[in-house]
Every structure is written in C-alpha cells, then in structure tokens.
C-alpha positions in Angstrom: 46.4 67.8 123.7 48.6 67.1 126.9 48.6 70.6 128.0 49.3 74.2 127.0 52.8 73.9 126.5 52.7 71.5 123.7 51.3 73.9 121.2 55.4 74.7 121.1 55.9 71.7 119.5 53.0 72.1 117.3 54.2 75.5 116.4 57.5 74.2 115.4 55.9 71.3 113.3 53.9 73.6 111.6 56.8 76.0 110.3 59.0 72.6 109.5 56.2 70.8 107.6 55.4 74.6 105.7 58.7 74.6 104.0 58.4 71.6 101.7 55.3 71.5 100.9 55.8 74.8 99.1 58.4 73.0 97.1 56.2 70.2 96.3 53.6 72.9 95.1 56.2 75.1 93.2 58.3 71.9 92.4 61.1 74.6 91.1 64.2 73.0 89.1 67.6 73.6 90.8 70.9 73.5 89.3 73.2 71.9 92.1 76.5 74.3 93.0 78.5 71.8 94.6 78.0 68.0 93.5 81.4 68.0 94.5 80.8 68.5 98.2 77.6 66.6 98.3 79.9 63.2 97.2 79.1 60.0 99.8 82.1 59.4 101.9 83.8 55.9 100.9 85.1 55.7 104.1 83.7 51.6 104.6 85.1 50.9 101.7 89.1 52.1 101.5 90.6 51.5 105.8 93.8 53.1 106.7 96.4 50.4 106.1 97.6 48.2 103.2 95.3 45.5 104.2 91.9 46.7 104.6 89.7 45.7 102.3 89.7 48.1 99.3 92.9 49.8 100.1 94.2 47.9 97.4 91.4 48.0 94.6 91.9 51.2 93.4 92.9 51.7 89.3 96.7 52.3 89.0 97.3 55.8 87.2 93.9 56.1 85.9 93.5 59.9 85.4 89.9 59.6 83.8 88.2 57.3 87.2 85.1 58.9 88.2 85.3 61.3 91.7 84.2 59.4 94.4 80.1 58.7 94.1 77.8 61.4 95.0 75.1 60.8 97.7 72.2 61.9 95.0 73.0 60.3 91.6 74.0 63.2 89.2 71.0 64.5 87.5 71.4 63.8 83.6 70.3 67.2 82.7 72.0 70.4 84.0 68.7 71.2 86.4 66.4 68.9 88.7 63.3 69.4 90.2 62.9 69.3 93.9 60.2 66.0 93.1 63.0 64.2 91.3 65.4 64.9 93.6 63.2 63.6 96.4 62.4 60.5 94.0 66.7 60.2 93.7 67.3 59.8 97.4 68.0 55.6 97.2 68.1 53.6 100.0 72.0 52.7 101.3 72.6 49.5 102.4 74.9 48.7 105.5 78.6 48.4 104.2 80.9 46.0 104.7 83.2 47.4 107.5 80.5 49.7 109.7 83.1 51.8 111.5 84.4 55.2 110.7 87.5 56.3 108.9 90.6 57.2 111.2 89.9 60.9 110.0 86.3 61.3 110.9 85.6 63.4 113.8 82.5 65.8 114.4 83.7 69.7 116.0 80.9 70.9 118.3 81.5 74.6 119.2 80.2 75.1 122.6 79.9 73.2 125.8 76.5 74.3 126.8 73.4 72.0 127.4 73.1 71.2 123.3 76.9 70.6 123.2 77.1 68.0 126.2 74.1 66.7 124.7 74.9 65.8 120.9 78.5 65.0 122.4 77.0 62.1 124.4 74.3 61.0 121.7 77.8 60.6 119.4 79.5 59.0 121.7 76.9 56.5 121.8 76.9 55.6 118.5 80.5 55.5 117.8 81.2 58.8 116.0 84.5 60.8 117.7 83.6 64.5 118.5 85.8 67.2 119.9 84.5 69.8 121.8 86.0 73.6 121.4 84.9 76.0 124.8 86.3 79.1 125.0 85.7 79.8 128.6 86.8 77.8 131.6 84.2 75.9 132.4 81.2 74.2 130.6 77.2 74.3 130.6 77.0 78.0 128.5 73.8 79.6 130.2 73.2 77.0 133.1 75.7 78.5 135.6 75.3 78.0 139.6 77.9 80.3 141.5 79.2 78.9 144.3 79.7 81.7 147.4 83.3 81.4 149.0 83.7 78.8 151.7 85.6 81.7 153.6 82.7 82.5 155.0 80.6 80.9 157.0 79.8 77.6 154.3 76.2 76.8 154.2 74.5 73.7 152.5 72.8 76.1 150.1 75.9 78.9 149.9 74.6 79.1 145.8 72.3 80.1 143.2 71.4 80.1 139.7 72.7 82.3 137.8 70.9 80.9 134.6 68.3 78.7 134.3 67.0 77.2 137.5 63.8 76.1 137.0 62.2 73.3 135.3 58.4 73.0 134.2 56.7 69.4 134.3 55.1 69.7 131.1 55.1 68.4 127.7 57.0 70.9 125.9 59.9 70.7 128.8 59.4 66.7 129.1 63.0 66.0 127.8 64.8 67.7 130.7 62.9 66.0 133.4 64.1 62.8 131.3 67.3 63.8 131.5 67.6 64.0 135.1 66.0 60.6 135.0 68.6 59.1 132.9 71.6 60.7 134.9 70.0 59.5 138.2 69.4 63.1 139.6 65.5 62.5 140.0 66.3 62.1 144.3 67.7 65.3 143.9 64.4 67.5 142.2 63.1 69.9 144.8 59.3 71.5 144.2 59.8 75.1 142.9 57.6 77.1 144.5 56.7 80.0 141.3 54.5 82.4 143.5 52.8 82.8 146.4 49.9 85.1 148.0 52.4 86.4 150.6 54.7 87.6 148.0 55.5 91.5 147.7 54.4 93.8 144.5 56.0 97.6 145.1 55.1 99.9 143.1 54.8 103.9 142.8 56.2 103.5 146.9 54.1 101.8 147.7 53.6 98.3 149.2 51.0 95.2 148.9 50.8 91.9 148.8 50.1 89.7 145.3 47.1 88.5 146.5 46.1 92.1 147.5 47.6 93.4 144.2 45.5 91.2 141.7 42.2 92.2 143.1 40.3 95.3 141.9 41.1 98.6 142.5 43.4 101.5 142.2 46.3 99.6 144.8 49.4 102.1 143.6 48.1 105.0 142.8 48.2 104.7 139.4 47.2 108.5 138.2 47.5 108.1 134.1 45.4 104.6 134.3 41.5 104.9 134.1 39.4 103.2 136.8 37.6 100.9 134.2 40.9 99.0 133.4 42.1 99.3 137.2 39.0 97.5 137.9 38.5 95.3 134.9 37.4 91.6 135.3 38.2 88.6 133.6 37.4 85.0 133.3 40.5 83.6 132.9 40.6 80.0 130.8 40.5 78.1 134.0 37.0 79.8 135.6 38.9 82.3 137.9 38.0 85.5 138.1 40.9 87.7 137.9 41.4 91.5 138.1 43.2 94.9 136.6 46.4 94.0 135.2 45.8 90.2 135.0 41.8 90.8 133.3 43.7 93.3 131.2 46.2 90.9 130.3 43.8 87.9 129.8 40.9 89.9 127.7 43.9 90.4 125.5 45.6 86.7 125.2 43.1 84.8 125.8 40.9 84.1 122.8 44.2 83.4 120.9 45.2 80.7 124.2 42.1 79.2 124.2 42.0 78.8 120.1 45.1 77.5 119.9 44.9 74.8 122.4 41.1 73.8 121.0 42.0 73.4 117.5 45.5 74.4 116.7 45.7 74.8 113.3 42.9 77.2 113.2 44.1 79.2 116.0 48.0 79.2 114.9 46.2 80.7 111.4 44.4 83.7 113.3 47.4 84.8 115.0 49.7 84.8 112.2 47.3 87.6 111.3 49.0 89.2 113.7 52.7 88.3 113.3 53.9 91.8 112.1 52.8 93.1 115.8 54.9 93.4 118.8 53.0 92.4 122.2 53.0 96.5 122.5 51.9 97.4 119.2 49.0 94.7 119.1 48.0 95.9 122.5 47.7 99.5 121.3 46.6 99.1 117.6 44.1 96.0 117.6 40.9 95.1 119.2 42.0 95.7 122.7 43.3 99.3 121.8 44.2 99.9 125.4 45.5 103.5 125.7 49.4 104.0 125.8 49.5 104.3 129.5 47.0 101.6 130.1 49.7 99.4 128.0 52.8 101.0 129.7 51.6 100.2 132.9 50.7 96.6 131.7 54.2 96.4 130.9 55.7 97.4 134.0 53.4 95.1 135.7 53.2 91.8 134.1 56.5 90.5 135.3 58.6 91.3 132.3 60.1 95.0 132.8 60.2 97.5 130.7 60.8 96.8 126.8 59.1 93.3 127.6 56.2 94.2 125.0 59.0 95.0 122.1 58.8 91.2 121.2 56.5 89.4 119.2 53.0 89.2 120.2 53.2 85.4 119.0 56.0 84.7 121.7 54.2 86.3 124.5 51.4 84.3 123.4 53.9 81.4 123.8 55.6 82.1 127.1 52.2 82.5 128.8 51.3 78.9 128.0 54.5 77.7 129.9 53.6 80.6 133.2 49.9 80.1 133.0 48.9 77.3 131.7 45.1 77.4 131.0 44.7 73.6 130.7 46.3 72.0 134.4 48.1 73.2 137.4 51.8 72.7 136.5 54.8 71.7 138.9 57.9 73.3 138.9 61.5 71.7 139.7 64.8 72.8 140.5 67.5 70.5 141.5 69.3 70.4 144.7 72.6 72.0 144.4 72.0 74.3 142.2 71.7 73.4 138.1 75.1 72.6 137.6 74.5 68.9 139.1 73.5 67.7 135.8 75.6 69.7 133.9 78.8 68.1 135.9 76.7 64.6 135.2 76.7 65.0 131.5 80.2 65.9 131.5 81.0 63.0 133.5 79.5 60.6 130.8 81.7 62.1 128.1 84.8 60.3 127.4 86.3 62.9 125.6 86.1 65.9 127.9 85.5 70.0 126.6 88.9 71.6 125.7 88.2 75.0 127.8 90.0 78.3 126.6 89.7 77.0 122.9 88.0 80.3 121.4 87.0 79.1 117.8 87.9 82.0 115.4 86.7 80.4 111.9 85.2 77.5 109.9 85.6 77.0 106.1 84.8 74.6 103.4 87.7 72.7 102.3 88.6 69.9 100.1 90.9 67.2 101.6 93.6 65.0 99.1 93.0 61.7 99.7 96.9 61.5 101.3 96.1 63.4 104.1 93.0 61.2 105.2 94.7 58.0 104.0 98.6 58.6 104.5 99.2 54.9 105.4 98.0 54.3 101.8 101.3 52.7 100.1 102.1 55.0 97.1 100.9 52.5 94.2 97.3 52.2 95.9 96.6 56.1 95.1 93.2 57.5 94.0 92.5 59.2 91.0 94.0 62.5 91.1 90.3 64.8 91.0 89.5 62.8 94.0 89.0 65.4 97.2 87.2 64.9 100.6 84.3 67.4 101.7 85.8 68.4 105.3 85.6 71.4 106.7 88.4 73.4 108.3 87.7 74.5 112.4 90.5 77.8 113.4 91.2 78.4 117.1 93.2 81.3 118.4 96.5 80.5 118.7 96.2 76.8 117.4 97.2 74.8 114.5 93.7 74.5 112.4 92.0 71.2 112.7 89.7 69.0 110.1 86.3 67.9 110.7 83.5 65.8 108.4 81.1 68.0 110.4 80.9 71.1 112.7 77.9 71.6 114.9 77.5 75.3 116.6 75.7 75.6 119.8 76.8 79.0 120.3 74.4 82.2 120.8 73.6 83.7 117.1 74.8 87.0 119.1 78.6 84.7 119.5 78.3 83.2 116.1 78.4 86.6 114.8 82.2 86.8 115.7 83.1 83.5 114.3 84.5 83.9 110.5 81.5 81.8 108.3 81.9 83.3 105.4 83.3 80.5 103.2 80.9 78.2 104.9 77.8 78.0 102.1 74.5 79.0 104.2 71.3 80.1 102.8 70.3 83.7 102.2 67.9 83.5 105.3 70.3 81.2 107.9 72.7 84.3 107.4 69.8 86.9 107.9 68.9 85.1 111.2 72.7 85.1 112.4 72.6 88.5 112.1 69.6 89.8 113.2 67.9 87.6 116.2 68.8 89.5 119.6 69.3 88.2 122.6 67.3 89.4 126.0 69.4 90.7 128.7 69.4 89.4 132.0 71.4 90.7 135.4 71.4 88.9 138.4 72.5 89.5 141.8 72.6 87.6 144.6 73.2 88.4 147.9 74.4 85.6 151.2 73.1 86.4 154.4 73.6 85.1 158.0 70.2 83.9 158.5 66.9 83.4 156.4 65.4 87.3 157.5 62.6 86.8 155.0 61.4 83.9 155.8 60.9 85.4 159.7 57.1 86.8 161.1 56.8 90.0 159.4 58.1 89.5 156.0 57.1 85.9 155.4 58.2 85.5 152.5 58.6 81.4 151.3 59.5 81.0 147.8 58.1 82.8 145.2 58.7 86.3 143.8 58.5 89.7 144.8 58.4 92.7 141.7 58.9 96.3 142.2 59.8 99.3 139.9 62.9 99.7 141.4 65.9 98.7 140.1 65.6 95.4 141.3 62.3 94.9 139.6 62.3 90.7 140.6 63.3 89.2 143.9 63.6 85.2 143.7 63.4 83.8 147.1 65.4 80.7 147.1 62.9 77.4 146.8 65.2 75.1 148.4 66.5 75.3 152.1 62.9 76.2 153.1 62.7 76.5 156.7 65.8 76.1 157.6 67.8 78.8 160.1 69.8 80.5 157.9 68.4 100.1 149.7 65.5 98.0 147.6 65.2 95.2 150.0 65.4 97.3 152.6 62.3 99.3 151.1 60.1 96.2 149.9 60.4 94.1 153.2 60.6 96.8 155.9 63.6 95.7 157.5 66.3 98.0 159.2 69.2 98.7 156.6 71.8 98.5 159.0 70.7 95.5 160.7 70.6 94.5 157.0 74.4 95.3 156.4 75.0 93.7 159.5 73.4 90.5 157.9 75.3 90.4 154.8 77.9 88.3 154.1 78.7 88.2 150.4 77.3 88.9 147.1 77.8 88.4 143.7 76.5 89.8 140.5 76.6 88.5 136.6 75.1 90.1 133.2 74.6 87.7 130.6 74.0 90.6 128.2 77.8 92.0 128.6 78.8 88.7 129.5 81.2 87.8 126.2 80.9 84.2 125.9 76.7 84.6 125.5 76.1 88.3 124.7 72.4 87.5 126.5 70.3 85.3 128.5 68.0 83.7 125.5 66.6 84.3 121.9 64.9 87.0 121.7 62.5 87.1 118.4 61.4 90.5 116.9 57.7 90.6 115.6 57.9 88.3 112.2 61.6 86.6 113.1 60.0 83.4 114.1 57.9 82.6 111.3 60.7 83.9 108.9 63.9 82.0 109.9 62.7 79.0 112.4 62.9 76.3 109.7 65.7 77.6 108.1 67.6 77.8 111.0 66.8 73.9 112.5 68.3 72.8 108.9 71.7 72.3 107.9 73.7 74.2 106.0 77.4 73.7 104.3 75.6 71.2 102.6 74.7 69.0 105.1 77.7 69.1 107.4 77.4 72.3 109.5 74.6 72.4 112.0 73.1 74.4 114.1 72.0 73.6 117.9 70.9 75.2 120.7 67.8 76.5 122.4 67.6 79.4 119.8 67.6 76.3 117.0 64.4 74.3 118.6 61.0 73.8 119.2 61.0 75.6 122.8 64.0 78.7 122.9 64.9 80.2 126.0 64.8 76.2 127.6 67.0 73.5 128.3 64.4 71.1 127.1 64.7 73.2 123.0 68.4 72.3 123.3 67.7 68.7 124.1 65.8 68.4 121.3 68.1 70.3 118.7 70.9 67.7 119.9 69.0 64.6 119.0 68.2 66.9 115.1 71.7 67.5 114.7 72.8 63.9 115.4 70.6 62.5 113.1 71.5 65.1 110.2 74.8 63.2 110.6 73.6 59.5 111.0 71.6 60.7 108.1 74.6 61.9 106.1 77.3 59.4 106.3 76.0 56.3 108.5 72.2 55.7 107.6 72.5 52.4 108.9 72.4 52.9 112.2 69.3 55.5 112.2 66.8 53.0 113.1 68.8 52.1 116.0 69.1 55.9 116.9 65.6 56.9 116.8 64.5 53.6 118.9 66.8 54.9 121.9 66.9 58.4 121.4 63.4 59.0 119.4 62.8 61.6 116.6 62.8 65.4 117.1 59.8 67.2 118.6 60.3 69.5 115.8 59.2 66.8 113.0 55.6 65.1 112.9 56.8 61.9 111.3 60.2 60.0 109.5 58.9 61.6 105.9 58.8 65.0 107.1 62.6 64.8 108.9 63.7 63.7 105.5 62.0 65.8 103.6 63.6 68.7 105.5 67.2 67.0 105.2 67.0 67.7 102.2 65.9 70.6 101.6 69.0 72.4 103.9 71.2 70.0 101.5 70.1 72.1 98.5 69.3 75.4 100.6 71.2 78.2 98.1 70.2 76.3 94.6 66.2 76.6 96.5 66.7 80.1 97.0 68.0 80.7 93.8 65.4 78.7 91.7 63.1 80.8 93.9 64.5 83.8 93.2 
C-alpha cells in the first residue's frame, strides 16, 4: 500500500466492483424501457451537406426502414438477462469519417474544478462542450479573495476561501499532477498543518498544543473523569499520545491499522458499523465513552460541534488524510492563493464558461432528423420514426439549447433546484440528490498592517490555533512566512485597541448560505456512502447525463475526487458514441481511480445504461 490515504481508492473500488457482481450472482432478466434512446448515433455515417458520404444513401419514402441501430442488438425475446446483455456488447469498429456531427455538443453545468477539468479532457479529444455558470466567475468551491488594493497592497493581500491545501499523497496524487501539467509546480509553497507553538483555548483558558496533548486536566474540564483526561495511547506510528488524542486513537485505531494491513478484511469489520454515526459508535460500542467524555471529544478534535453526526466510516476516512499512520505527509498550497490554477485551466479552454447562465432544467427529448441535418436536400430524408436521443438544457431567460450529453458538476444541495424530472435516473441516484447534505463552512479573514502573530510573545508560524469561541479555528497564513507585515484578542493576548489600530480590512463568506454551493463539501450521514456511491459515479438518462464532482468520486471534499470524476465522465462518453478513440484516452489520461481494471469500468457502464429496468427486475 503507498500510504494511508489510498484505502480511498480502495473504498471506492470496493462499492464499484460490489454492484455487478450482484448481477452476475442474481443474473435478473430486464425488459429495456427505452431501446429508443439507447439507439447508436449514425453520426459517421450521414455529414451535413449533400456530398458527404451517406447523405445520399438513404431509401426514398420508405415508411417501413428500421430506426436507426441500437448500441445493444434488440434482444429477440421481450426480457434479457444482465449475462446476455453483457455477452451483446460487440466490439465497434472505427468509422469511416471519425469526426462528430455539426450538432454534437456536450453541456457541462458548472465551472468548478470537475467542470474545467472534463471541459479540457473534451477539448482534447475533439468533442465541442459548452459550459453553463451561473455566477460570475469560475472554480465553484476553490475561491481566493483578493483584499482591495486601496489599501495598503501587499504581495499576499489574499486567502482561501475554499480549499487551500493540498496533501502529497496517493489519494490526492492527481492534483499535484495537475499543477505539474499547468507548469504551477515553482509556485507550491510547504503548508505548514500544525505546530507545538500553536494556541488551544478552551473553558478561558489558554495553552499551547504541545502542552494541550499531554496528560492532565489542562481546562478544567469538570464533567470529564481523570482516567480519560489522562489516558494513554500508542498511536500507529509508536508515539505515545494523551487525553483527547489516546481517546480518539483507542477508538480509531484498530479499524486504521486493519484497513491499511489487509483492506478487505478491515473495510468488512467496519461496515459492521456503518449504521453508526462517529457519536453514536463512540457512545454505544466498545469504547462506550460516557456522553460528556464524547462531547468533549467533539469539541476537541478539531471538527466543532455536530462533527460526530457523520458517519463513523468517514471519520475513519478523513483521519487517514490528517494522520496518516503509515509516513509523514507534506502539505502544499500554491503561491497566490488557489485560484492560480483555476485561472490556468481556464486559460487552456478554448471555449470559455458562459457566467450568469443559471441552468433551470434538463429533459429527455427526441430530435427529427431535420433539425440535426437541415442541409439535408429534401429527397435525401430518413424514415419518418427516425428521432435523435438529445437532451434538452433550459437557462433563465434563454432560448433552450440541445445537447448529446449533459454532465452536472453542481453540489447535490444545487442540483436540487434544477428541474430533472423528465430526465430517467434510478430510484437511488434520485434518493442521493435529495438527501446527501452538505457541511457548512464560514470564513473570515481579517488584513492587518503587520504580521502581530508571528512577533515574540505570540509566535505563532503557520499552523492552527482552536478555541470554543466562536471562532473555533484560526489558520495562520503558510505563505509570506517571515516577512514584515474580541477572540483574537483573547487567544493571543494582544491589546484590542492596538488590534483595531492594526486592522485594515476584512472579509467574510459562508458557503452554507452561499447560493451557488449551499455548503463547503459532501457531507454523508451514517449508511449514505455505502448506499448511493456506485449509483451515483454511474450514468444516468441512459448513458448521456452524468454526474461529476468531488461528491461523485473516490475522495469527496477534494480537488483530487473531482479530477478523477472528470476523466469517468469523459470516458462514459468516449464510451458511448466514439469508442475508437478510448485507447487513446486512457493512454494520456489513464483510467479512473474508482475502477480496478478495463472489465470492471465496463461492467459498470453498463449497468447505469439499464439502471431503472435493474431496479425494477430487482424489485
């Protein structure tokens, strides 16, 4: 195993490689809905203009001509079984004219990290795309504010007001390849993620971290009995750690350790647990910490209160990519703020985002040949059943717009508001629209005239302070280290006036009441995961509505997940209407961390082609 983070990817495999092998064991018979939407585009055949080849082949006035050829033959019998279907999936060969019709165009809603992304692996490979953003500027969650050059202008006047930090591990690997790719590696700068000298106030009372994560009763902590204040723990590197963190680690760590020893065993003994929340587990299992042993665990591990009300599995999870218990792990963040590579990707487009384009609906439609072909000279018609699968993209206050495919990178939380009903999705794709939540996330960030806490005294370089205050987390800006440069007041024990005196600017954003995210990051409940993961990184409307995004990946809550879903989602296309160039696709862009091998990713195609008539046959 590389390291602890990787078990992501193996958690992912695992859900994605579940899925169809139940089918193979069940082999149910399915009855397909819509043979009518799942018909191969003969767009390589029949061009735009009298003189392409096969413009001109077409039977004169033949009512009875067959539609246009499905992708899977038509099963003989009225049902086929999930084996025979697999067994029906024939090779298909490179046509004659491998270019796309002068109606084919891919809609991706969104202009976050997995919009840019499956924008530029299009572009690539030929395929048009337009992008639909409804605010007024792209990268969706990674946002770096800019303070006002009327103030004194700094060279680090910014900061993060999404994600700012970037892991070195395996799980995270694709963003760091990124930066590579765009030619921002010169511009990483080491992310310090804690130090000793960092501040932990609690109860009113001050300490440092170091002083905090030894034993003893530091905060006067009147409801928490002296055995857990006091507790030791070996933690899965040989360190001995104390109260909260021995608490914390007696707790996690058997199910860390099994999972990055043998995974499948250990990913089997805490599905056991899957119902739990992190609090409930805590409370109710072997641990069976009292309920103010496991508030204060809350309150003190870094996530706030109402951190324990997700799954136990994910906190399990995030811990691998904050502690990782097989190698020291360095953290990046990029110089100027995150928005570097965003404005690099979007450089690399040729067909900017179209900002203020708020996307209201999406429907399945059927397309008369005339309006794809109208070049067609009258006499070279089709027969008269003939219709093309598009589907149909609304935007407020726009004429409506035809795509072969829609991909949505949007929230679940945003997706909500777009009209999908009369796009075909599974029972348990609409289940997860509706239900996964999204954590919320305030930040605040405050310009001074000089770098007070870096001074003697406070000494604070980098890192993070946590408090019960409002506040709760105080990020220390990584970069600019060194240079001159009522709760801060409290936790560093500087004068509040010379404070105000000190302050310059400030600005504040909530990503929770923020409406064009509605939240910082998927947030699963106890049992979301294992219920909706594969059916969510699968497509739906028969193939040609997809889903992308951090939330749709092997690693939510990261820019590295919606990496990954952006290289899926292309390939569900190449997949769909140009299988030729696949090979070339997966040599330059490789296969989705989500997938263990080619069989599997096809396997899984599939299945989201035939999603409802599953469910039903299941039923």
């Amino acid at each position: 195993m590389a390291d602890g983070s990787s078990v992501r990817i193996k958690v992912a495999q695992y859900f994605v490689n579940k899925k169809p092998q139940e089918l193979v064991d069940k082999d149910p018979k399915i009855k397909p809905d819509d043979l009518t939407f799942l018909q191969a585009l003969p767009h390589f055949d029949r061009g735009g203009d009298e003189s392409s080849p096969g413009a001109t082949e077409l039977e004169h006035g033949d009512e009875k001509s067959p539609q246009l050829p499905p992708l899977f033959p038509a099963p003989s019998e009225s049902h086929v079984s999930w084996k025979s279907l697999l067994e029906s999936d024939d090779p298909r060969f490179p046509p004659r004219r491998p270019i796309y019709p002068p109606w084919y165009s891919v809609a991706i809603i969104g202009a976050g990290v997995a919009s840019l992304r499956t924008a530029k692996l299009l572009q690539d490979m030929g395929i048009p795309y337009k992008i639909f953003e409804a605010s007024d500027r792209p990268g969706g969650r990674v946002f770096t504010y800019q303070f006002s050059p009327k103030t004194p202008q700094g060279k680090h006047d910014y900061y993060d007001v999404g994600a700012m930090r970037h892991p070195d591990n395996k799980a995270s690997g694709k963003t760091l390849e990124l930066f590579k790719e765009l030619g921002l590696s010169s511009k990483l700068i080491k992310y310090v993620i804690s130090s000793g000298d960092n501040i932990r106030y609690f109860n009113n009372i001050k300490t440092t971290a170091a002083v905090a994560n030894t034993a003893g009763n530091h905060f006067n902590d009147k409801t928490v009995p002296k055995e857990y204040l006091n507790k030791e723990h070996i933690d899965l590197r040989g360190r001995k750690v104390f109260g909260v963190n021995a608490c914390i680690g007696a707790a996690f760590d058997p199910f860390r350790a099994a999972l990055v020893a043998d995974f499948d065993k250990g990913w089997e003994e805490l599905m056991k647990y899957d119902w739990a929340s992190a609090r409930s587990y805590l409370a109710r299992e072997k641990p069976q910490y009292p309920l103010p042993v496991v508030h204060w665990l809350e309150t003190r591990n870094g996530g706030g209160a109402g951190s324990f009300d997700r799954a136990f599995s994910e906190d399990i999870l995030n811990s691998l990519d904050f502690n990782d218990p097989t190698r020291d792990v360095d953290w990046w963040c990029l110089e100027g703020g995150s928005e570097v590579f965003i404005d690099a990707m979007v450089k690399a487009l040729t067909v900017k985002p179209s900002y203020g384009q708020r996307v209201t609906s999406v429907e399945q439609d059927y397309l008369p040949p005339s309006y794809c072909f109208p070049n067609l000279p009258p006499w070279s018609r089709w027969p008269r059943s003939s219709r093309f699968p598009m589907l149909r993209v609304s935007v407020e206050g726009q004429t409506e717009e035809y795509f072969t495919h829609v991909v949505s990178t949007v929230p679940f939380a945003n997706l909500r508001t777009i009209d999908t009903e009369k796009v075909p999705m599974s029972y348990m794709q609409c289940q997860a629209i509706r239900t996964i939540n999204y954590g919320p996330s305030v930040k605040v960030a405050i310009k001074f005239k000089t770098r007070w806490w870096e001074q003697d005294g406070v000494n604070q370089h980098g890192g993070s302070s946590y408090t019960d205050r409002q506040s709760q987390v105080v990020v220390y800006p990584s970069y600019g280290l060194g240079e001159d440069g009522p709760d801060l007041t409290a936790l560093h024990d500087v004068d509040e006036s010379q404070l105000r005196k000190d302050t310059l600017d400030y600005h504040a954003f909530d990503w929770y009441h923020n409406p064009y995210t509605t939240g910082a990051y998927a947030h699963f409940a106890p049992g979301q995961y294992s219920t909706f993961f594969a059916d969510i990184v699968q497509p739906a409307a028969y193939g040609r509505f997809h889903f992308a995004g951090e939330v749709a990946s092997h690693h939510h809550a990261w820019v590295a997940g919606a990496l990954d879903s952006a290289v899926r989602v292309v390939d569900e296309i190449l997949n769909w209407d140009f299988p030729f160039l696949r090979s070339n696709f997966k040599n330059t862009h490789g296969r989705s961390l989500i997938f263990r091998d080619d069989k599997t990713a096809d396997e899984h195609f599939v299945r989201g082609l035939f999603s409802k008539e599953l469910e039903e046959a299941d039923s």
